[in-house]
C-alpha positions in Angstrom: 14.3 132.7 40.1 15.9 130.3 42.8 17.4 127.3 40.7 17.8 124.9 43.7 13.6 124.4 43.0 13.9 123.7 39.3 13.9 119.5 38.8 15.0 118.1 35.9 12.7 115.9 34.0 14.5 113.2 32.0 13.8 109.7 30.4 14.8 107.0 32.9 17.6 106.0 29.9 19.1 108.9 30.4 19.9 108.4 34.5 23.3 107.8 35.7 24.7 105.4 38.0 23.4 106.0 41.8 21.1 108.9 40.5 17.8 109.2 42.4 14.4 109.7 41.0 10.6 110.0 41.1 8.4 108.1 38.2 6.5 110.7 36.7 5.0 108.7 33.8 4.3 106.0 31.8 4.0 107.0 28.2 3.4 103.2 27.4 0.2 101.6 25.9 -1.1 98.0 25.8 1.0 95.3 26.8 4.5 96.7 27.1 2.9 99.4 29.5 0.6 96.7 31.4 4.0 94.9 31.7 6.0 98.0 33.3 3.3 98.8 35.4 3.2 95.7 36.9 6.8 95.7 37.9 5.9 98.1 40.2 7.1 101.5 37.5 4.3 103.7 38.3 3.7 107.0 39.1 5.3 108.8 42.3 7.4 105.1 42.8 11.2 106.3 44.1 14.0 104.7 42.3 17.6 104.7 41.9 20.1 103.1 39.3 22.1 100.5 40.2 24.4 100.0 37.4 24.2 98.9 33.5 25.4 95.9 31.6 29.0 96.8 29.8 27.2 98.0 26.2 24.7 99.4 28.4 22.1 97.7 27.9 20.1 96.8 30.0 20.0 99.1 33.4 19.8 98.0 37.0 17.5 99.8 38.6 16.4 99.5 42.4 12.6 100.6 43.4 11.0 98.9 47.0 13.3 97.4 47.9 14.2 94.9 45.0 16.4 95.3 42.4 15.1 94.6 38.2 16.7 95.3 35.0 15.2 96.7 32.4 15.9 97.3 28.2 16.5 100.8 27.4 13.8 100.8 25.0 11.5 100.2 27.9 13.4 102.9 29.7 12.8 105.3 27.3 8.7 105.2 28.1 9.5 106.0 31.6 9.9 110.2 32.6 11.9 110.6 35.7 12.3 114.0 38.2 16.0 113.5 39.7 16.2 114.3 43.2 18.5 117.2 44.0 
């Protein structure tokens, strides 16, 4: 098995600073998930983190070209593929 092909999947929480990623999914219904979507969070979107506040919470993230923050317990609806 070649390991450079295997992706991780992980929560967008759980991303480090300057890590790179590809939205995966949404697992977010109703309102809060109407909300993230419109932010431009959707599916196959690239982003990267940016930075968090100093008790972490909330993280900087950066996706076309803009820059938004977001709650981690938003964060934890979103799945993320880091980019190797």
């Amino acid at each position: 098995m070649n390991r450079m092909n295997i992706k991780s999947k992980i929560a967008l929480r759980e991303m480090k600073d300057n890590q790179r990623g590809i939205i995966l999914s949404v697992n977010a219904n109703g309102e809060m998930g109407r909300r993230i979507r419109d932010m431009g969070l959707v599916p196959g979107a690239s982003i990267s983190i940016q930075g968090r506040a100093p008790l972490y919470d909330p993280v900087a993230i950066r996706i076309m070209g803009f820059t938004l923050t977001l709650r981690n317990n938003e964060a934890d609806y979103i799945m993320v593929e880091l980019e190797s």
